[in-house]
mmCIF file of the N, C-alpha and C atoms, coordinates in Angstrom:
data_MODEL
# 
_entry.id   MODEL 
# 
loop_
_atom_site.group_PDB 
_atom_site.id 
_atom_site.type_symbol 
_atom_site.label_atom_id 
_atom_site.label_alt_id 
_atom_site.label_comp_id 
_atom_site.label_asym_id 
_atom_site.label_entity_id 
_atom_site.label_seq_id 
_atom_site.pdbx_PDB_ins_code 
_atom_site.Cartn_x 
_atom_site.Cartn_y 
_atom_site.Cartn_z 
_atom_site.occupancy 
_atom_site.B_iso_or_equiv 
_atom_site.pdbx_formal_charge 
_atom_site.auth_seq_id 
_atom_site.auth_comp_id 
_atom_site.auth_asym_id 
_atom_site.auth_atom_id 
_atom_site.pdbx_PDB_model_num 
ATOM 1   N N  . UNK A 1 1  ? -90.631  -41.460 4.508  1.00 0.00 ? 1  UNK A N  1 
ATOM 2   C CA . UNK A 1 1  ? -91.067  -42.822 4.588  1.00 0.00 ? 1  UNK A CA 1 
ATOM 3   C C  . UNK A 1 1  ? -90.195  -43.725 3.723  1.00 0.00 ? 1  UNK A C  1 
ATOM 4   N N  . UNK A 1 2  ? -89.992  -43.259 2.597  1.00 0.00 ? 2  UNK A N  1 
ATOM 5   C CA . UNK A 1 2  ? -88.994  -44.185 1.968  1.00 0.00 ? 2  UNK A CA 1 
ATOM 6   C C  . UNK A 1 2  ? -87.377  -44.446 2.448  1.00 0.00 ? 2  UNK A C  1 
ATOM 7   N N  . UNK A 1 3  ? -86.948  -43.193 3.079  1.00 0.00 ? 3  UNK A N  1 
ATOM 8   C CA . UNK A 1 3  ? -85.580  -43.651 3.833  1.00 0.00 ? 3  UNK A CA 1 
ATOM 9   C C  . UNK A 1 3  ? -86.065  -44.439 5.100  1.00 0.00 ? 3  UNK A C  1 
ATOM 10  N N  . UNK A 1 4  ? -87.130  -44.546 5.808  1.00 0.00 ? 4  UNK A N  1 
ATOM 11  C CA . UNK A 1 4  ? -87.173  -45.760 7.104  1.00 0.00 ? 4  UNK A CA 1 
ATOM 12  C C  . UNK A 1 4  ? -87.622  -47.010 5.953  1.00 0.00 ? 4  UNK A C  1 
ATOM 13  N N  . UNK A 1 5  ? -88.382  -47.361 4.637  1.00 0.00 ? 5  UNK A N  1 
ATOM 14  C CA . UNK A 1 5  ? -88.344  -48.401 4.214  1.00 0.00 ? 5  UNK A CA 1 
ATOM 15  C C  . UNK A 1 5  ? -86.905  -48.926 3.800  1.00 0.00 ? 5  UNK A C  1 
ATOM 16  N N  . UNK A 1 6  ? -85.928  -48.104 3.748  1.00 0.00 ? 6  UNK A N  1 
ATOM 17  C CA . UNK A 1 6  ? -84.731  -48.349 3.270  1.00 0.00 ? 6  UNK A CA 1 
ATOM 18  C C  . UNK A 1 6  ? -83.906  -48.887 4.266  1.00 0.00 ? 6  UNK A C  1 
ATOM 19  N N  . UNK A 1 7  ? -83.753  -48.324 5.661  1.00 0.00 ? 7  UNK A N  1 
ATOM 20  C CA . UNK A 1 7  ? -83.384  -48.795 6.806  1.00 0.00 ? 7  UNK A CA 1 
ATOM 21  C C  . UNK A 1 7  ? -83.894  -50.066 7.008  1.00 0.00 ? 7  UNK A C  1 
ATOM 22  N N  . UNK A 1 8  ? -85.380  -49.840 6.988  1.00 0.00 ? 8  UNK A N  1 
ATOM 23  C CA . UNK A 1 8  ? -85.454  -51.813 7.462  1.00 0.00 ? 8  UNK A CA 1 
ATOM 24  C C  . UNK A 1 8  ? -85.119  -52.797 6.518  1.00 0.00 ? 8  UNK A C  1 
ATOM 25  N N  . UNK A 1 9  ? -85.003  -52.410 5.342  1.00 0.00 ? 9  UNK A N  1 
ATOM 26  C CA . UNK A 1 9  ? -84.513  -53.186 4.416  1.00 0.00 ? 9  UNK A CA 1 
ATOM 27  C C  . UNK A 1 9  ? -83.031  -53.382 4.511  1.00 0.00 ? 9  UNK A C  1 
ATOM 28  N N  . UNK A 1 10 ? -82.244  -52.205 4.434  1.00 0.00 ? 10 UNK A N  1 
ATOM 29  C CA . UNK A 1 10 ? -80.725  -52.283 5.157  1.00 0.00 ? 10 UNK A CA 1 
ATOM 30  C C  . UNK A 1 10 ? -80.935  -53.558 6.801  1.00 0.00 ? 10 UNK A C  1 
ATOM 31  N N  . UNK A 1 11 ? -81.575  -53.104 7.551  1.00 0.00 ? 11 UNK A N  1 
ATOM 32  C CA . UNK A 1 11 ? -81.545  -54.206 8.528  1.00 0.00 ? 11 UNK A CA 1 
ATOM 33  C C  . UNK A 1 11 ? -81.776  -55.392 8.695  1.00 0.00 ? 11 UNK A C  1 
ATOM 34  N N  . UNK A 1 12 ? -83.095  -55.573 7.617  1.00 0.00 ? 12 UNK A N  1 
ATOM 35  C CA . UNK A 1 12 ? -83.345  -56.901 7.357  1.00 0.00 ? 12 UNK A CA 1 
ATOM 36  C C  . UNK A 1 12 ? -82.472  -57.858 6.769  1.00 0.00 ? 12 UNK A C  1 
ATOM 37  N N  . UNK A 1 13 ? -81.192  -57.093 5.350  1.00 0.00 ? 13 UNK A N  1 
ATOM 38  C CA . UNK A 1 13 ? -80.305  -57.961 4.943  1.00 0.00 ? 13 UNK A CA 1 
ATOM 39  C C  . UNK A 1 13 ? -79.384  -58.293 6.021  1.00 0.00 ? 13 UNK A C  1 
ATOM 40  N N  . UNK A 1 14 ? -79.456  -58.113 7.111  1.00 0.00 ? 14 UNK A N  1 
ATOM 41  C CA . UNK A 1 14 ? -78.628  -58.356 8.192  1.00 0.00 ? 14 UNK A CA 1 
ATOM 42  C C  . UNK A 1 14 ? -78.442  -59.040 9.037  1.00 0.00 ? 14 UNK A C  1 
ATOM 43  N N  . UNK A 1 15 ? -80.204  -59.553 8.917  1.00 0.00 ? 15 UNK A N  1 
ATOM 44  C CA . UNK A 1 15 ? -80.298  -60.861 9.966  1.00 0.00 ? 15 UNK A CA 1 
ATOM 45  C C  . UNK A 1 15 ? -80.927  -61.822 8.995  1.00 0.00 ? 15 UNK A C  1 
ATOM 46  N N  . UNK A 1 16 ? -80.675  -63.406 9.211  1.00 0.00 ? 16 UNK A N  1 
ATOM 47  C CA . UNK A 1 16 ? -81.593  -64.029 8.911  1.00 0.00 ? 16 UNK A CA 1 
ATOM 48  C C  . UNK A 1 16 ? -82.396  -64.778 9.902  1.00 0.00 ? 16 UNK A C  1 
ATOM 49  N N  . UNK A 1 17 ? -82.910  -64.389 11.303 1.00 0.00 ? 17 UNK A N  1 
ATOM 50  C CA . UNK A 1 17 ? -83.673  -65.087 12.199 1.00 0.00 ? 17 UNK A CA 1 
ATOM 51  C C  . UNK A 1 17 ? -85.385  -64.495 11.183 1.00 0.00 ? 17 UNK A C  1 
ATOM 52  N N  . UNK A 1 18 ? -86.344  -65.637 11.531 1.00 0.00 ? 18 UNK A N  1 
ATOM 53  C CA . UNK A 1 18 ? -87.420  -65.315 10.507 1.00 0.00 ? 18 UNK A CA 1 
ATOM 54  C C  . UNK A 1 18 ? -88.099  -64.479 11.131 1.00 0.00 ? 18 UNK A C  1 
ATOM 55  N N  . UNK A 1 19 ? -88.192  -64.564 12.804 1.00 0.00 ? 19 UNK A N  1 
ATOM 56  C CA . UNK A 1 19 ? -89.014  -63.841 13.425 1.00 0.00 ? 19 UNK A CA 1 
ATOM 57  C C  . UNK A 1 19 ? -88.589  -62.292 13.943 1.00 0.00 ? 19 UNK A C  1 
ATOM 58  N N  . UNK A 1 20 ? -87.631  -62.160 13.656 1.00 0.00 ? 20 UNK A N  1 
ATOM 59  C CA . UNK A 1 20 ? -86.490  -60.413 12.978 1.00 0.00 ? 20 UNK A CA 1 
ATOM 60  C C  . UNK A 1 20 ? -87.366  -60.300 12.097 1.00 0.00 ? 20 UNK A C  1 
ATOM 61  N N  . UNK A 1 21 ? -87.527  -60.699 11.258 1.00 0.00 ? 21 UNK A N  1 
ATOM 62  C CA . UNK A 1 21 ? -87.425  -60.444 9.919  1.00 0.00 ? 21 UNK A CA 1 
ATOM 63  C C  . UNK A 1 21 ? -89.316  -59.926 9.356  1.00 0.00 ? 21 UNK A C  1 
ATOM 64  N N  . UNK A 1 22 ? -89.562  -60.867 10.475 1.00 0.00 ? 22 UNK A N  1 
ATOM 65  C CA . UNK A 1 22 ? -91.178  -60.801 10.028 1.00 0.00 ? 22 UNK A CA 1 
ATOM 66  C C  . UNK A 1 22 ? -91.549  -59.527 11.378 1.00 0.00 ? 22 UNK A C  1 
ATOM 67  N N  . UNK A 1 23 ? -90.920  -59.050 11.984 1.00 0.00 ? 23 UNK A N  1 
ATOM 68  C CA . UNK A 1 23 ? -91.285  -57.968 12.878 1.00 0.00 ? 23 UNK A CA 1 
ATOM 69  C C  . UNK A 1 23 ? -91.274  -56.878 11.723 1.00 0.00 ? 23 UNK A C  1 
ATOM 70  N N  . UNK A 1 24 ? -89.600  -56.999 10.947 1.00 0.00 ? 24 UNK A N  1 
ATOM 71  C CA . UNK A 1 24 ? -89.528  -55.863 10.061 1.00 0.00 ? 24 UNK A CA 1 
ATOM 72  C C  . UNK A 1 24 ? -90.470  -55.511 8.890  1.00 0.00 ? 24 UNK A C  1 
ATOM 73  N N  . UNK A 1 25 ? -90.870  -56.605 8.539  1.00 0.00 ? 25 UNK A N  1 
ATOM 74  C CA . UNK A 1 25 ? -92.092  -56.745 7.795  1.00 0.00 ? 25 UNK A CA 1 
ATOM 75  C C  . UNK A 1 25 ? -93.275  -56.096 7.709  1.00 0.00 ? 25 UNK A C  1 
ATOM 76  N N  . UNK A 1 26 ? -94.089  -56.592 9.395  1.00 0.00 ? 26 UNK A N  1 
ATOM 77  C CA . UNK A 1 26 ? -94.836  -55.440 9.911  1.00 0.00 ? 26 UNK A CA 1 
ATOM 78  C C  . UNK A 1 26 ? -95.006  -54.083 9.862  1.00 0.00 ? 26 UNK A C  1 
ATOM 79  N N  . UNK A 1 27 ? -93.706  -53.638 10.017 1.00 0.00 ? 27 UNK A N  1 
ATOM 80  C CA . UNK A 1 27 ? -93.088  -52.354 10.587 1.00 0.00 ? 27 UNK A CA 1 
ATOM 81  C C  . UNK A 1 27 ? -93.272  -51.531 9.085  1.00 0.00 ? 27 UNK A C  1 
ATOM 82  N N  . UNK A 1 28 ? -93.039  -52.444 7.678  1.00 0.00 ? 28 UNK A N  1 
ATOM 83  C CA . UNK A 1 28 ? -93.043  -52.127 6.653  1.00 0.00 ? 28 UNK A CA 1 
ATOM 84  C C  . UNK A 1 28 ? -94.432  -51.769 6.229  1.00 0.00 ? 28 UNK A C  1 
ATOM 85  N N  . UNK A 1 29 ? -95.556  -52.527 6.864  1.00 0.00 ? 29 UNK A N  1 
ATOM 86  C CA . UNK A 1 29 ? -97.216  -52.843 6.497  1.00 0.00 ? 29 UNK A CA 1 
ATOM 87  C C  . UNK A 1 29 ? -97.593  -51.176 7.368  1.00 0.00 ? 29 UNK A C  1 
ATOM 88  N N  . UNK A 1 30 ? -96.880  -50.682 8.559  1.00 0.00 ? 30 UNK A N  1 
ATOM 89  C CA . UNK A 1 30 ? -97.703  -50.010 9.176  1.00 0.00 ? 30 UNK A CA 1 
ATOM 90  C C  . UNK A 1 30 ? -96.883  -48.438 8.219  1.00 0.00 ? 30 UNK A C  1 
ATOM 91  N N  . UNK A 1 31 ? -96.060  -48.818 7.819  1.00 0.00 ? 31 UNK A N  1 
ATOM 92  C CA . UNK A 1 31 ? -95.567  -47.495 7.159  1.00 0.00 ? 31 UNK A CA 1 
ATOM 93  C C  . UNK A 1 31 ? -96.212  -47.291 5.655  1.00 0.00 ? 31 UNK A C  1 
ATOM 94  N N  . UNK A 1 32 ? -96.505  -48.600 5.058  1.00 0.00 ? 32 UNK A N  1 
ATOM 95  C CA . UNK A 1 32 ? -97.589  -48.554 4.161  1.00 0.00 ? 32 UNK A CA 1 
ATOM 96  C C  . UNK A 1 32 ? -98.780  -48.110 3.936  1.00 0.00 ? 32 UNK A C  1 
ATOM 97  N N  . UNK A 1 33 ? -99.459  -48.427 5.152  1.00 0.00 ? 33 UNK A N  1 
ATOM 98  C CA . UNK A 1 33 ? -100.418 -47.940 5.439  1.00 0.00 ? 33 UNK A CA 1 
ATOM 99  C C  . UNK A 1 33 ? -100.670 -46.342 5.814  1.00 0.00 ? 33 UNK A C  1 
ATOM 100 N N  . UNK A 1 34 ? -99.240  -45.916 6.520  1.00 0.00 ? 34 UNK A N  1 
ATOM 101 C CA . UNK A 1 34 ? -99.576  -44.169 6.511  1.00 0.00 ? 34 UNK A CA 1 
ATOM 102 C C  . UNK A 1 34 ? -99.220  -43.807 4.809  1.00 0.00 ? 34 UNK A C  1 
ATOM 103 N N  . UNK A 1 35 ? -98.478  -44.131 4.547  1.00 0.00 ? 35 UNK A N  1 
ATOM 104 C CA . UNK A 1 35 ? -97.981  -43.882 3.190  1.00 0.00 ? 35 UNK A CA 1 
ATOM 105 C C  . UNK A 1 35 ? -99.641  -43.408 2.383  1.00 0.00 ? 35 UNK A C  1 
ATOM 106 N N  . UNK A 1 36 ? -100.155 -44.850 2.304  1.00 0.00 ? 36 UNK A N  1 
ATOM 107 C CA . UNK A 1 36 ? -101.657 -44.760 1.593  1.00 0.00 ? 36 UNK A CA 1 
ATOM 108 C C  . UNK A 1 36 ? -102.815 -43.474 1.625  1.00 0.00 ? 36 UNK A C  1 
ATOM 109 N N  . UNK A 1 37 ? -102.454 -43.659 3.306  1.00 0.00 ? 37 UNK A N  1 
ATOM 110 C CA . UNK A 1 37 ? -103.715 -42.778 3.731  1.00 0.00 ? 37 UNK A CA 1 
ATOM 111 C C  . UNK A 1 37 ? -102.972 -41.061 3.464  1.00 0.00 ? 37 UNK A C  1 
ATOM 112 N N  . UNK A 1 38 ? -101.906 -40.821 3.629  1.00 0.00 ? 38 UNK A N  1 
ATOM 113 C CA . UNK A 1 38 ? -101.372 -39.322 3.478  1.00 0.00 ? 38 UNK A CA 1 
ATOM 114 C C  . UNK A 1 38 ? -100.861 -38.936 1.914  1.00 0.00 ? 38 UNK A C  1 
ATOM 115 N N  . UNK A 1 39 ? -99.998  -39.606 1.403  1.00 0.00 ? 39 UNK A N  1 
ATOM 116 C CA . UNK A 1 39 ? -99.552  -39.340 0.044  1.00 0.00 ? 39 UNK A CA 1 
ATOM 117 C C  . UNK A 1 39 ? -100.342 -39.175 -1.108 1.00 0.00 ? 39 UNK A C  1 
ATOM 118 N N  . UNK A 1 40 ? -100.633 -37.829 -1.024 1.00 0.00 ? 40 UNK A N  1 
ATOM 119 C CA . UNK A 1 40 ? -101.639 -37.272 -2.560 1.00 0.00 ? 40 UNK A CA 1 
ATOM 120 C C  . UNK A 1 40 ? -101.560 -37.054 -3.803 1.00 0.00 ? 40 UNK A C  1 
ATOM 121 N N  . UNK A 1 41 ? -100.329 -37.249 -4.093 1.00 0.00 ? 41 UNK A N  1 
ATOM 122 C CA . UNK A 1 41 ? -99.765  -37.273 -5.682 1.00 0.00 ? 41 UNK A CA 1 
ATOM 123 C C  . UNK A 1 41 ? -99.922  -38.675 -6.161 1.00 0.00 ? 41 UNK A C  1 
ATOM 124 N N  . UNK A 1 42 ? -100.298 -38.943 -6.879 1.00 0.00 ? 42 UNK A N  1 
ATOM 125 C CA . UNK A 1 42 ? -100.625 -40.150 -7.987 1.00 0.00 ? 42 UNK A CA 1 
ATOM 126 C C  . UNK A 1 42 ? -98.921  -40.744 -8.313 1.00 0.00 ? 42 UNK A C  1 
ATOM 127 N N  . UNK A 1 43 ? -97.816  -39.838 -8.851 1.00 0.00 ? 43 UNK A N  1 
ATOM 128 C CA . UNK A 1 43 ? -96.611  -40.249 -8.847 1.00 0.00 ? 43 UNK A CA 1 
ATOM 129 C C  . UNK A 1 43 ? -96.159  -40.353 -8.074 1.00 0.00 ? 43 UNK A C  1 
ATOM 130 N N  . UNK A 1 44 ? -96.312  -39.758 -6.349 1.00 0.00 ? 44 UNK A N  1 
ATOM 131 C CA . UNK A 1 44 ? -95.750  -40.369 -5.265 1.00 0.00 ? 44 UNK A CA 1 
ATOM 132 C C  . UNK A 1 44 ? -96.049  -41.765 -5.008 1.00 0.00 ? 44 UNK A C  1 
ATOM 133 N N  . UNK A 1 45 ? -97.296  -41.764 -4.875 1.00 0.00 ? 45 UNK A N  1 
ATOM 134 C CA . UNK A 1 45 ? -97.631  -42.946 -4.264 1.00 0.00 ? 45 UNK A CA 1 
ATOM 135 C C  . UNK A 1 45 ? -97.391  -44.160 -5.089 1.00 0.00 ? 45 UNK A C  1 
ATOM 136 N N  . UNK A 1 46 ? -97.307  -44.099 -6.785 1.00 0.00 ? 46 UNK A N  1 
ATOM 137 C CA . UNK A 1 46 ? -96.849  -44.781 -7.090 1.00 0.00 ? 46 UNK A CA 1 
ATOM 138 C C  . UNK A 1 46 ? -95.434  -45.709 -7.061 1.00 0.00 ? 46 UNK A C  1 
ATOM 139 N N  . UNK A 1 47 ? -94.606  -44.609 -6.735 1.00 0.00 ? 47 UNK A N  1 
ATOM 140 C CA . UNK A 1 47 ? -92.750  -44.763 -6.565 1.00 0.00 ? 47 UNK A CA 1 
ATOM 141 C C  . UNK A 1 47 ? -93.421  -45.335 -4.842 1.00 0.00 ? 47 UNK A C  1 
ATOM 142 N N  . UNK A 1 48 ? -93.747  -44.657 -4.151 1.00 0.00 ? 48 UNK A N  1 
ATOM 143 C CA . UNK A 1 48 ? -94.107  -45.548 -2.875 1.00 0.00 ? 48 UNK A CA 1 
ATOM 144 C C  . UNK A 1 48 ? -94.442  -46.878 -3.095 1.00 0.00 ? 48 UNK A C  1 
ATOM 145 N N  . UNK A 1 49 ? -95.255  -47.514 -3.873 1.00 0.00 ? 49 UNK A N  1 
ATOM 146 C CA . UNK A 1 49 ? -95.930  -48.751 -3.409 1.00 0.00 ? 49 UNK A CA 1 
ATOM 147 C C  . UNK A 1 49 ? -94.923  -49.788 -4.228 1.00 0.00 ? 49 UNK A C  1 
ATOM 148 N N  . UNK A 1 50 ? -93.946  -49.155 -5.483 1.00 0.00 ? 50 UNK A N  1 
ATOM 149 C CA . UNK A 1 50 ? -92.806  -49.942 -5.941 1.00 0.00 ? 50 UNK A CA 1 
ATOM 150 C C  . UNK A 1 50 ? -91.534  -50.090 -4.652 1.00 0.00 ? 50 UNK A C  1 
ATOM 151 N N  . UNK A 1 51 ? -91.691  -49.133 -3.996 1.00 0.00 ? 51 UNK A N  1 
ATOM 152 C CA . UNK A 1 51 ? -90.548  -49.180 -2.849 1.00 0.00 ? 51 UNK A CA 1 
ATOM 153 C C  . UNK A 1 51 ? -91.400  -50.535 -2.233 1.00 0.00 ? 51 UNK A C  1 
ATOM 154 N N  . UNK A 1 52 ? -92.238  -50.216 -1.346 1.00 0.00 ? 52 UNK A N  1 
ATOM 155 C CA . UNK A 1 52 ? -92.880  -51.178 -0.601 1.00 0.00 ? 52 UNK A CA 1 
ATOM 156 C C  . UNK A 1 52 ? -92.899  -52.634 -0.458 1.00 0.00 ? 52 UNK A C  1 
ATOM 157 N N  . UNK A 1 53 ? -93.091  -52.576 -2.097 1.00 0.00 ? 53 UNK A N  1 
ATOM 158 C CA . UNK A 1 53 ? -93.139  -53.932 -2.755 1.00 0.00 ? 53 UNK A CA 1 
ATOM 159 C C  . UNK A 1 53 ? -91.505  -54.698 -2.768 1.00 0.00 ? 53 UNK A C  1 
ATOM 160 N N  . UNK A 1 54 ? -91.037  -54.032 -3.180 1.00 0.00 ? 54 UNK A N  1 
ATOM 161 C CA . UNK A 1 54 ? -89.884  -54.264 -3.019 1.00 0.00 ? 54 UNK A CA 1 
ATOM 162 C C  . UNK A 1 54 ? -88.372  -54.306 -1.661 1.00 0.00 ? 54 UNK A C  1 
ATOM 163 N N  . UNK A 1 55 ? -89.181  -53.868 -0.536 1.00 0.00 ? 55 UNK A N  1 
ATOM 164 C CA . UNK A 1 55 ? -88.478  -54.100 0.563  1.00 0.00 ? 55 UNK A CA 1 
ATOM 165 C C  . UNK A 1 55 ? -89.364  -55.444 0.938  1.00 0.00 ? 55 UNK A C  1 
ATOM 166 N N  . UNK A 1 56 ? -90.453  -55.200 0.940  1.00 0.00 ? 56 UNK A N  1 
ATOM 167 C CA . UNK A 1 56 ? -91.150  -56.703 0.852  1.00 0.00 ? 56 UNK A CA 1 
ATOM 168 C C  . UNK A 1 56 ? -90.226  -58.345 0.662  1.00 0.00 ? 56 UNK A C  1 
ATOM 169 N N  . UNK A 1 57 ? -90.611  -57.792 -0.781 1.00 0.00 ? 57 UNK A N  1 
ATOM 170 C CA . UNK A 1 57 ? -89.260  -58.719 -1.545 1.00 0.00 ? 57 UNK A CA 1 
ATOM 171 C C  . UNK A 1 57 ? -88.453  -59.310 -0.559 1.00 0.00 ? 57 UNK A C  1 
ATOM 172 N N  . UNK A 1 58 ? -87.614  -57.876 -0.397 1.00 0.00 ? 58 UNK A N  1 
ATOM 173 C CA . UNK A 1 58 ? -86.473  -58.441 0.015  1.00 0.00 ? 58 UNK A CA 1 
ATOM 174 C C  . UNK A 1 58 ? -86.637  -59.047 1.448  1.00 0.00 ? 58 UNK A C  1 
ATOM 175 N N  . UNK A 1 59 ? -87.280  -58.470 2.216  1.00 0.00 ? 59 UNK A N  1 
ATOM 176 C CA . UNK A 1 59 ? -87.674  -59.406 3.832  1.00 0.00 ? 59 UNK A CA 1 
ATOM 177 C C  . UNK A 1 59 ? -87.904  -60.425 3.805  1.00 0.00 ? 59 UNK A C  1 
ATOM 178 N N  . UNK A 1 60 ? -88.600  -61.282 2.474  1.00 0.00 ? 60 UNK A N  1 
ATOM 179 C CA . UNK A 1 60 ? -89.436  -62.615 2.147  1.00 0.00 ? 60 UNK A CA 1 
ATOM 180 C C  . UNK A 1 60 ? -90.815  -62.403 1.893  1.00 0.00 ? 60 UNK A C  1 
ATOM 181 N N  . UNK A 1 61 ? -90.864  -62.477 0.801  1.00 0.00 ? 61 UNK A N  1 
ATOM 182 C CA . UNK A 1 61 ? -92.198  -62.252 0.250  1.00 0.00 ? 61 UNK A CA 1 
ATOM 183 C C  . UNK A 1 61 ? -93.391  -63.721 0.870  1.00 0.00 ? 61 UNK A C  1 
ATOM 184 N N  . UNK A 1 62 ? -92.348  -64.366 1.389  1.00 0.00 ? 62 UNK A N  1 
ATOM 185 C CA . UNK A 1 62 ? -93.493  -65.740 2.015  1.00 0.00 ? 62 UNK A CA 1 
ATOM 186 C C  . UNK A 1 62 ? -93.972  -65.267 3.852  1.00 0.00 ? 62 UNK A C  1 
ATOM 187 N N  . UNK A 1 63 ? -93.439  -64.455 3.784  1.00 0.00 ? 63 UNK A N  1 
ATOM 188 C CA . UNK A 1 63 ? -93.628  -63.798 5.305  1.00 0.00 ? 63 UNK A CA 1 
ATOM 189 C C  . UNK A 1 63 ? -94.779  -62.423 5.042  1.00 0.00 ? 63 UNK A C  1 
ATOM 190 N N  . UNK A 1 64 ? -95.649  -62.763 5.978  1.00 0.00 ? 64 UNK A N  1 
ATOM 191 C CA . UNK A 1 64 ? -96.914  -62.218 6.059  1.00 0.00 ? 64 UNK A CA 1 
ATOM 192 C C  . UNK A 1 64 ? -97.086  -62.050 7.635  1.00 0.00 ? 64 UNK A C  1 
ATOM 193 N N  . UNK A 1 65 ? -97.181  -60.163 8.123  1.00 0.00 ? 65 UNK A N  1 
ATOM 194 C CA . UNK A 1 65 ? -97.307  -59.911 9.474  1.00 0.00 ? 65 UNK A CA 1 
ATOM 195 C C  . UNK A 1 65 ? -98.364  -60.565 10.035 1.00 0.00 ? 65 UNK A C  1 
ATOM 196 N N  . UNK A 1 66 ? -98.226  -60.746 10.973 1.00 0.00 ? 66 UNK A N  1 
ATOM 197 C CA . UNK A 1 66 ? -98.753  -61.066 12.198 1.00 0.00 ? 66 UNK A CA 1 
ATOM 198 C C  . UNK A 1 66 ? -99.920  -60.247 12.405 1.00 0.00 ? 66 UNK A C  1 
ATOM 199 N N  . UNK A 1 67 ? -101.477 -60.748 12.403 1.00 0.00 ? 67 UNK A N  1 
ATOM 200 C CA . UNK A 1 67 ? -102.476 -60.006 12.694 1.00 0.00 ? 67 UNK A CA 1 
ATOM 201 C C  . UNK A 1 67 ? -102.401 -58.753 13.991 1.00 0.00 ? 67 UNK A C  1 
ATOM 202 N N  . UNK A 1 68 ? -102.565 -57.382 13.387 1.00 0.00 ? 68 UNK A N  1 
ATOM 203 C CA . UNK A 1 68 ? -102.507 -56.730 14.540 1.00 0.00 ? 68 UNK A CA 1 
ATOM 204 C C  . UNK A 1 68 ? -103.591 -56.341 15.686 1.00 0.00 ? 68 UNK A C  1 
ATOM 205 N N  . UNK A 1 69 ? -103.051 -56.485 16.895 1.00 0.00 ? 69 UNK A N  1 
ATOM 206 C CA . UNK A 1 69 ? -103.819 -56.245 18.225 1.00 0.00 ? 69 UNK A CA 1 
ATOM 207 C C  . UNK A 1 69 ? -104.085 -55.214 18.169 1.00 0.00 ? 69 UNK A C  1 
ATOM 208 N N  . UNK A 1 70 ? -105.133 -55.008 18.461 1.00 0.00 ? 70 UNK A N  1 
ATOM 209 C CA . UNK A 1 70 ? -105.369 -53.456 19.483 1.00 0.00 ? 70 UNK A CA 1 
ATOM 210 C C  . UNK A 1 70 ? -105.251 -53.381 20.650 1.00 0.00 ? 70 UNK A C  1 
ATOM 211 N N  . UNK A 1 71 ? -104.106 -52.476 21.106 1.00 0.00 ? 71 UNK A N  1 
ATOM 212 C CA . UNK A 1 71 ? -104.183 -52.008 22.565 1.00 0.00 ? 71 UNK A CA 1 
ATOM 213 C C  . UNK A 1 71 ? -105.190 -51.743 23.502 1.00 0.00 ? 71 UNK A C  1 
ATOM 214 N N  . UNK A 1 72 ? -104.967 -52.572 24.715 1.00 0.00 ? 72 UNK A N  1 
ATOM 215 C CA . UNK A 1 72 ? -106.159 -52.650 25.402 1.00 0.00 ? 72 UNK A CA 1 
ATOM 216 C C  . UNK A 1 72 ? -105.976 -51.040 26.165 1.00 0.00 ? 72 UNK A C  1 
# 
């Protein structure tokens, strides 16, 4: 999980369209979220949620995903 947070972060410095950027964002929230629910070490998850935070960062911390749908 932390080398695909690294990739979208590598990708994100790559574009600046906002709506790129806020897809990658997402993409960051749903890998967060497995992160949370699977990672059982107290020091993993910690170095996880500093990664997180920090690809965050870098996408734009003023960019906030897009409420997600559920598939009909």
């Amino acid at each position: 999980m932390l080398r695909m947070l690294g990739a979208l972060q590598a990708i994100g410095s790559m574009t600046d369209d906002t709506s790129r950027r806020r897809i990658l964002g997402e993409q960051v929230c749903y890998i967060a979220e497995v992160g949370t629910r699977t990672i059982l070490s107290r020091h993993d998850r910690v170095r996880f949620a500093e990664r997180v935070s920090e690809v965050r960062v870098s996408l734009g911390a003023e960019l906030e995903p897009a409420p997600h749908k559920e598939p009909r």
